[in-house]
C-alpha positions, -999 to +999 in steps of 0.1 A: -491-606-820-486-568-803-509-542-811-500-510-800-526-485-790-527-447-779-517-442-739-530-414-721-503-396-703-476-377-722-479-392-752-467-421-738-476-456-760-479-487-737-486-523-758-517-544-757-506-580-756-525-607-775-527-639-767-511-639-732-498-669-715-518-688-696-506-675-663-494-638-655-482-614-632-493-586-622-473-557-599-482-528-583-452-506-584-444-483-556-439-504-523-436-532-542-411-532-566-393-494-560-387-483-529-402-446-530-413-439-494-391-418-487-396-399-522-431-394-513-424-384-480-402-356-493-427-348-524-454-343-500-437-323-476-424-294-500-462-298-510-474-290-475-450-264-475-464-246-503-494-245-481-480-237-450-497-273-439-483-296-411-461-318-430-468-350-409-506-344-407-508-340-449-488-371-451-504-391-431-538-383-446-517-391-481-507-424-473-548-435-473-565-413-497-558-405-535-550-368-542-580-349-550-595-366-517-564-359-498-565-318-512-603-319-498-592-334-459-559-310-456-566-283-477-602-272-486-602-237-492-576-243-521-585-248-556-582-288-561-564-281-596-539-258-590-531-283-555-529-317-578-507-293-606-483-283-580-480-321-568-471-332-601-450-306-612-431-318-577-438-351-587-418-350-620-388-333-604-383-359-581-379-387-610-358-364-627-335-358-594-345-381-567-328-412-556-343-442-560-342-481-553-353-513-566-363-536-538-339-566-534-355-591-561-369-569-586-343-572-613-338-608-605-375-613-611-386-594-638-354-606-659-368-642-653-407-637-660-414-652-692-421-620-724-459-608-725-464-623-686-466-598-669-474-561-662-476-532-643-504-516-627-498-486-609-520-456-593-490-430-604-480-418-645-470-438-666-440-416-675-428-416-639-430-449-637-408-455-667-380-427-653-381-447-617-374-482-642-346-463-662-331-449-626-334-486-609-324-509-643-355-524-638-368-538-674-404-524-686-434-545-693-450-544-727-482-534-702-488-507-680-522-494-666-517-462-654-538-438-631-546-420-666-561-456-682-591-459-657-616-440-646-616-455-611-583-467-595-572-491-566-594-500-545-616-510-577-607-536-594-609-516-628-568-516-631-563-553-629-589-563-647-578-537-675-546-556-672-559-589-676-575-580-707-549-561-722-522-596-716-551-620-731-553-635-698-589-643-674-585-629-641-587-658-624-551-670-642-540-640-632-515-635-598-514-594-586-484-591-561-493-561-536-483-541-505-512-520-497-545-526-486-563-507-514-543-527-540-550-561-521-588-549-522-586-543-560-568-576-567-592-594-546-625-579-562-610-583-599-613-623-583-573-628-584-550-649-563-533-622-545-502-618-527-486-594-504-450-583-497-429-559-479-450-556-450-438-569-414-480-582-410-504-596-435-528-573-450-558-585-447-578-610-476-539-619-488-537-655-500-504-655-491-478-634-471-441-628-480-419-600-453-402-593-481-400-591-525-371-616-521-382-642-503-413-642-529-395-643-561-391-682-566-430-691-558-439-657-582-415-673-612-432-712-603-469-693-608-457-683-636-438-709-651-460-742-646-441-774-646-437-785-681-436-749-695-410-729-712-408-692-714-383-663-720-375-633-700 
């Protein structure tokens, strides 16, 4: 049964799920399944440009600390509110005009995962995250917690968690698939098996490590598929 509920970001509506399946799935999105480095890279730099800010330096202070936090290392004699406006507004035009990829994988996978077994948990919007699906091909989850859902996002473990609940499923059924530390952190503290991808090294406190989306796709669909089970994409 699907109950649908008020979302928090542009009127958006994301589904709560309930009962879930047994086992689920839960991605982070940027770095995991979409390739957006580069879009970032370019988002922040017109940013720092704006500012007349070293675009390397703001970056690189962007890549470990959310916004607001990032605003307050690079640029703290300007106002926090008009700094986090002008990164969405730049934000938004890139989903509308960027390029974008799925990694190798993604479609594969997410076509395969069984309905209502899976979701999305992302630090961004949940209407960017919905243009970067549309741009990619990628199918969208019946769940998505947003930056807008929680009060405290990655490294809490607020976001999974929220997920869990919202698919019917305990956290300890529940697998988060991860490229960052923060989001390893999170998965880990919501006590979930946790996996990484995309990265050349584990990050640390990974149950398992995969280089790469693709090579992780048939253990992701046997986690979620136990032998004996039967499920739809």
């Amino acid at each position: 049964m699907i109950f649908r509920a008020p979302w928090h970001d542009h009127g958006v509506m994301s589904e709560r799920v309930q009962p879930g399946p047994r086992k689920c799935v839960l991605f982070d999105v940027d770095g995991t399944l979409i390739d957006a480095v580069e879009n970032q890279r370019r988002v922040w730099a017109t940013w720092a440009g704006r500012y007349g800010l070293d675009a390397a330096e703001v970056y690189r202070v962007a890549l470990r600390t959310r916004p607001m936090e990032t605003f307050a290392e690079v640029a703290p004699d300007q106002d926090p509110g008009e700094c986090l406006a002008a990164l969405h507004e730049l934000e938004d035009d890139d989903v509308r005009s960027g390029v974008y990829a799925a990694f190798d994988g993604a479609s594969q996978l997410l076509g395969a995962l069984p309905s209502g077994a899976w979701a999305l948990v992302t630090s961004n919007y949940e209407h960017r995250v919905r243009g970067r699906f549309s741009r990619t091909g990628l199918p969208v989850p019946h769940v998505i917690v947003d930056a807008a859902a929680v009060e405290e996002g990655k490294p809490s473990p607020a976001p999974y968690l929220l997920a869990a609940e919202r698919l019917g499923a305990r956290p300890g059924d529940c697998l988060v698939i991860e490229d960052a530390p923060s989001g390893v952190e999170a998965g880990l503290r919501a006590g979930m098996t946790v996996w990484g991808v995309n990265t050349a090294t584990a990050v640390v406190g990974v149950h398992r490590h995969f280089a790469s989306l693709r090579e992780a796709v048939p253990d992701i669909l046997a986690f979620a598929r136990p032998e004996g089970s039967a499920g739809t994409g």
